[in-house]
C-alpha positions in Angstrom: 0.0 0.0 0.0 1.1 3.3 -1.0 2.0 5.5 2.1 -0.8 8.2 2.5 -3.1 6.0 -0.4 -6.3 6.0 2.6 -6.0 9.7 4.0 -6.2 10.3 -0.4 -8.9 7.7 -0.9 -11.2 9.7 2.7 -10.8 13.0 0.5 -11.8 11.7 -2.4 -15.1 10.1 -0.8 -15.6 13.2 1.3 -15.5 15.3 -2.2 -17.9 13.3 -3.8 -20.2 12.7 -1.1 -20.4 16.8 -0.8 -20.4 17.6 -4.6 -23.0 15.1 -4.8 -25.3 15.9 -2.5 -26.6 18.5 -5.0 -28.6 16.0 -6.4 -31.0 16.3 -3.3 -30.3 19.9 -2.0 -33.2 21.4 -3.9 -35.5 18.9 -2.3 -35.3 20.2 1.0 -36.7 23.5 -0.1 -39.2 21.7 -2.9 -42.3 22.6 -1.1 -41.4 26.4 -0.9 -40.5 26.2 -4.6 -43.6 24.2 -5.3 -45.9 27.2 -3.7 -43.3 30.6 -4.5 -43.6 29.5 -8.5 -47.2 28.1 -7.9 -46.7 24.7 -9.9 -48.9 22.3 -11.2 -48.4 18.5 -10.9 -46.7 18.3 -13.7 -44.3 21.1 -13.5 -43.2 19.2 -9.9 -42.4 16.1 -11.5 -40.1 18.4 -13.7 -38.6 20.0 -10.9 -37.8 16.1 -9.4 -36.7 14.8 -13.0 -34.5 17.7 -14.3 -31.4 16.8 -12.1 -31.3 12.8 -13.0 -31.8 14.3 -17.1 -29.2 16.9 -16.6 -26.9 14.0 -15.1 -27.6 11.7 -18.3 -27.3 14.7 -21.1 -23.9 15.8 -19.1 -23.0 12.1 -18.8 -23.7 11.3 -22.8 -21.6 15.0 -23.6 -19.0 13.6 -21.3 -18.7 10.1 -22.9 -18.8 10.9 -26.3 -16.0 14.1 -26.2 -14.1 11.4 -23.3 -13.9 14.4 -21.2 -12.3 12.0 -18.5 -9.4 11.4 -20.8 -8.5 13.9 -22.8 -8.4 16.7 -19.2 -6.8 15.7 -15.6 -9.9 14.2 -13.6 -8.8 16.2 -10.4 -9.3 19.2 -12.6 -12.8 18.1 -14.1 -13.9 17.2 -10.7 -12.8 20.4 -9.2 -14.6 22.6 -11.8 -17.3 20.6 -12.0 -18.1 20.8 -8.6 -18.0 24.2 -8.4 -20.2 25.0 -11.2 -22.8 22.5 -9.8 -22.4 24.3 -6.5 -23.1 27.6 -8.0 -25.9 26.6 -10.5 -27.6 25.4 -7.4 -26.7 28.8 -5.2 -28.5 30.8 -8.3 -31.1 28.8 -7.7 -32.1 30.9 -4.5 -32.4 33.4 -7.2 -34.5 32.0 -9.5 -38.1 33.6 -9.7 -40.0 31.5 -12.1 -40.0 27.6 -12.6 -38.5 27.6 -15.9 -35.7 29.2 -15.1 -35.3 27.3 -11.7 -36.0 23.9 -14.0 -33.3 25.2 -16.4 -30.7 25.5 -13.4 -31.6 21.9 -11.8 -30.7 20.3 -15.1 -27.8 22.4 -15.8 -26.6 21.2 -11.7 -26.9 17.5 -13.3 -24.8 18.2 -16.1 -22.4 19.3 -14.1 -22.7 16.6 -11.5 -21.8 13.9 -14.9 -18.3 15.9 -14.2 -17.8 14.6 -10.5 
């Protein structure tokens, strides 16, 4: 075993345990969004669905340019994160569901990165 390899391998859980809890951050404050934009039923189930369609349309991207290869993965994870950390900040910002929807599946494209 390489000296330091598990104090390495706990940061690199503890990164990707953080960057993707993102996925569920915008379900703690659902039922605020849910009654501030005033949507319907099927506007909800677009505010649950956009992350895991943002994750596959980032994940397909990702695949098919082999972003993983072609750029150092500490890199992609490191920006990835960040934008998905501040797609989901503007979030807070967002004043109609379109725009909020747009920002959810943009924080799953950016999650495909982590």
């Amino acid at each position: 075993m390489i000296p330091g390899s598990w104090r390495a391998l706990g940061w690199i859980g503890l990164a990707e345990l953080c960057a993707l809890s993102l996925w569920f951050s915008a379900s703690v404050i659902a039922p605020e969004l849910i009654q501030v934009w005033n949507l319907s039923s099927s506007s909800e189930a677009w505010l649950s669905a956009s992350v895991p369609i943002g994750f596959v349309m980032g994940a397909l991207v990702s695949s098919y340019f082999g972003i993983a290869d072609r750029f150092n993965p500490r890199k992609v994870l490191a920006v990835s994160a960040f934008l998905g950390a501040l797609l989901n900040a503007l979030l807070l910002l967002a004043d109609q569901a379109f725009f909020g929807i747009l920002l959810r599946i943009l924080t799953g494209v950016s999650l495909a990165g982590v």
